[in-house]
ChimeraX commands (.cxc) that place a marker at each C-alpha (Angstrom):
marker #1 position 0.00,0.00,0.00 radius 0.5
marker #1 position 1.36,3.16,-1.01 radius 0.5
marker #1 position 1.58,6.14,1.86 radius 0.5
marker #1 position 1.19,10.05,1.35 radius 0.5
marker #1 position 4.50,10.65,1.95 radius 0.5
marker #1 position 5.70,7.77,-0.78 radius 0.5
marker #1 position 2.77,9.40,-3.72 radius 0.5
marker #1 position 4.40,13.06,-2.55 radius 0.5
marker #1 position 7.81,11.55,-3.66 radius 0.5
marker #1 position 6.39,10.46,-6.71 radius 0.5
marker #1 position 4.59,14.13,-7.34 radius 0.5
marker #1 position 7.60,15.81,-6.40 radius 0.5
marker #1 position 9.56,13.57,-8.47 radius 0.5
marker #1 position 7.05,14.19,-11.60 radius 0.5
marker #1 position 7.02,17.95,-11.03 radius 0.5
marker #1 position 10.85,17.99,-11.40 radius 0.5
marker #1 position 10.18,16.25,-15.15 radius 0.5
marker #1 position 7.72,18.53,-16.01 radius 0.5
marker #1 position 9.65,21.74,-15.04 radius 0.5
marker #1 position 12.57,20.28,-17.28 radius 0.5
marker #1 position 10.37,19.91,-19.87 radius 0.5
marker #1 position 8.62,23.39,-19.71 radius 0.5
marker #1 position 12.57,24.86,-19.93 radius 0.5
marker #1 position 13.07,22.21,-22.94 radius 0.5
marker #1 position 9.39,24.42,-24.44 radius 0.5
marker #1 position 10.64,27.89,-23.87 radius 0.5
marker #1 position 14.51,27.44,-24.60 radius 0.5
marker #1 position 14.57,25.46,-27.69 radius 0.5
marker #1 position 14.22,26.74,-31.06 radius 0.5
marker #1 position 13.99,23.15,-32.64 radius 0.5
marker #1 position 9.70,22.41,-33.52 radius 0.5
marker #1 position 10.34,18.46,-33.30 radius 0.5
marker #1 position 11.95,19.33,-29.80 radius 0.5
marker #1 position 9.40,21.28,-28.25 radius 0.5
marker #1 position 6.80,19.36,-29.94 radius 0.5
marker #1 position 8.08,15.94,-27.93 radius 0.5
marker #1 position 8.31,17.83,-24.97 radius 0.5
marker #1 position 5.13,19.01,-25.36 radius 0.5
marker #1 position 3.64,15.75,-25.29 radius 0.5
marker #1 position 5.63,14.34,-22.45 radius 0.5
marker #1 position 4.46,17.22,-20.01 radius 0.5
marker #1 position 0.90,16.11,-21.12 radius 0.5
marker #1 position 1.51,12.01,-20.12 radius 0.5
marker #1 position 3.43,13.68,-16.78 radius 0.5
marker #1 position 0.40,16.11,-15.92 radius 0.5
marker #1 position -2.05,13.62,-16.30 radius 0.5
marker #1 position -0.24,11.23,-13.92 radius 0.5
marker #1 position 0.25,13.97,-11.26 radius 0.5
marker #1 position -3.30,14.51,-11.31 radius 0.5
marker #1 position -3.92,10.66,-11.17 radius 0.5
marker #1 position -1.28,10.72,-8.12 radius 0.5
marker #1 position -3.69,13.72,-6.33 radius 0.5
marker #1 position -6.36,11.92,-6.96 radius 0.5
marker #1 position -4.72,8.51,-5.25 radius 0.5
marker #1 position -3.90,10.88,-2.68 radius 0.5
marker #1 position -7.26,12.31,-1.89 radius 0.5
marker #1 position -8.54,8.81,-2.14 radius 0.5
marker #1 position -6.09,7.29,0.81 radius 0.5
marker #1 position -7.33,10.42,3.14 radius 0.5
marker #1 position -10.77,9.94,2.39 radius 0.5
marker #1 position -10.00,6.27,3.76 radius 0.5
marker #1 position -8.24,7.42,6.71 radius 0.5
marker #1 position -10.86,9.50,7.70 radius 0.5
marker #1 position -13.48,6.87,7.71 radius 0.5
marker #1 position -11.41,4.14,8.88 radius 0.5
marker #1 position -11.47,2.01,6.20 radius 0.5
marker #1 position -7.32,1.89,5.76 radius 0.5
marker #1 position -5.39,1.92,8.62 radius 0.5
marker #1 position -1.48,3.28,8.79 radius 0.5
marker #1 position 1.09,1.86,10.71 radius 0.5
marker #1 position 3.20,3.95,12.56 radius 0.5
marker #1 position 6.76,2.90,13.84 radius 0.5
marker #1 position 8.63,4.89,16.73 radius 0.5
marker #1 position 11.78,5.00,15.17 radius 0.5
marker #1 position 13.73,6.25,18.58 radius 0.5
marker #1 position 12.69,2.37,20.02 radius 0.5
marker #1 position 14.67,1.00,17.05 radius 0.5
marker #1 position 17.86,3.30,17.70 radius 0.5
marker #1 position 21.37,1.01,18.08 radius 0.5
marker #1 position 23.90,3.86,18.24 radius 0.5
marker #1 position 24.47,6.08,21.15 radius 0.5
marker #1 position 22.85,3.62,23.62 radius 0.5
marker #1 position 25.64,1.65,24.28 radius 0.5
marker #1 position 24.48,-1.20,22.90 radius 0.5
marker #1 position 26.60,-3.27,20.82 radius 0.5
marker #1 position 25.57,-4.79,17.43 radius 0.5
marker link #1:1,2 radius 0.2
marker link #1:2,3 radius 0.2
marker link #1:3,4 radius 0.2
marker link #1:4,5 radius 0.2
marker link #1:5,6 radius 0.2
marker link #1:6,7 radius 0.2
marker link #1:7,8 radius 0.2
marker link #1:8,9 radius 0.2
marker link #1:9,10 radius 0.2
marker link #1:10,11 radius 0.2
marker link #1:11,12 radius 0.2
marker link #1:12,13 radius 0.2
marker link #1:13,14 radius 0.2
marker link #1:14,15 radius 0.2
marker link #1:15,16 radius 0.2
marker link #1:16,17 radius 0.2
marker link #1:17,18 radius 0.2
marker link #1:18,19 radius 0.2
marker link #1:19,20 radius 0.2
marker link #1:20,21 radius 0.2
marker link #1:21,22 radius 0.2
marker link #1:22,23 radius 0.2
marker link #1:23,24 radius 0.2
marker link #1:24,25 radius 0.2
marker link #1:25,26 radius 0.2
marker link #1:26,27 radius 0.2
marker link #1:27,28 radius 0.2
marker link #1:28,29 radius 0.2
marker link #1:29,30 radius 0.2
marker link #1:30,31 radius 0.2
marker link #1:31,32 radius 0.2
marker link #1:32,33 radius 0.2
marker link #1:33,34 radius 0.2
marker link #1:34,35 radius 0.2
marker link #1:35,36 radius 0.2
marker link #1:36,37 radius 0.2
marker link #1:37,38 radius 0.2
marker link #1:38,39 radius 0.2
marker link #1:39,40 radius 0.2
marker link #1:40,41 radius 0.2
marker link #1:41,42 radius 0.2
marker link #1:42,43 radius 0.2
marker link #1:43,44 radius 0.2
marker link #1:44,45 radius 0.2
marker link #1:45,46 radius 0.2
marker link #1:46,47 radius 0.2
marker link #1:47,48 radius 0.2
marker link #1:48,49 radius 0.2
marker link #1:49,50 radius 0.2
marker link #1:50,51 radius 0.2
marker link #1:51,52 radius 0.2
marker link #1:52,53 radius 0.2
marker link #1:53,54 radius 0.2
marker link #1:54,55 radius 0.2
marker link #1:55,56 radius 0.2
marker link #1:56,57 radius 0.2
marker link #1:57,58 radius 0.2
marker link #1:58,59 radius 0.2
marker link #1:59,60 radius 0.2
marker link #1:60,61 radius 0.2
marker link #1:61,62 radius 0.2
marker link #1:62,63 radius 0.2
marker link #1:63,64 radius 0.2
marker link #1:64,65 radius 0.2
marker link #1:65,66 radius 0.2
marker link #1:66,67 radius 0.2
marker link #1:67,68 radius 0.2
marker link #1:68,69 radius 0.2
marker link #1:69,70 radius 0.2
marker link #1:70,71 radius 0.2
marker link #1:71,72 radius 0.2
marker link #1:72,73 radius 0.2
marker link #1:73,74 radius 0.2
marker link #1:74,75 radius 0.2
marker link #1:75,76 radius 0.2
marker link #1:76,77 radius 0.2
marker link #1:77,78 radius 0.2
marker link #1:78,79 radius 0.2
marker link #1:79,80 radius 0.2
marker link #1:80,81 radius 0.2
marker link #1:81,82 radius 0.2
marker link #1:82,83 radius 0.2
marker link #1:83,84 radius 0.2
marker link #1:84,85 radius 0.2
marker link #1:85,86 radius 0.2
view
């Protein structure tokens, strides 16, 4: 099951493509160029959308229970600084 914080790494991540892509738009003076870029954005804005929308989903199921999150203390797990030997 995918968490917020994973599909926010994958928007982020897809945001980062399409800002490369809207540079490629703007900078290049080659039609073929821009036109692939073009196109690419498109496929990348329509899967940030679906990744909102996965997004929205997943709270909508936390709110009414139907998906539940696990949450790990990550101090409890901590080996260094304790003393502890591995």
């Amino acid at each position: 099951m995918e968490t917020i914080g994973s599909l926010i790494d994958k928007i982020t991540i897809v945001n980062l493509k399409i800002w490369k892509l809207e540079d490629i738009k703007v900078d290049s003076q080659n039609e073929h160029e821009v036109m692939i870029a073009t196109k690419k954005a498109s496929l990348l804005n329509q899967q940030r959308n679906d990744l909102m929308q996965e997004i929205d989903e997943l709270i909508l199921c936390l709110i009414d229970g139907t998906v539940v999150i696990k949450n790990y203390k990550q101090g409890d797990m901590k080996s260094y600084g304790t003393g502890a030997r591995q």
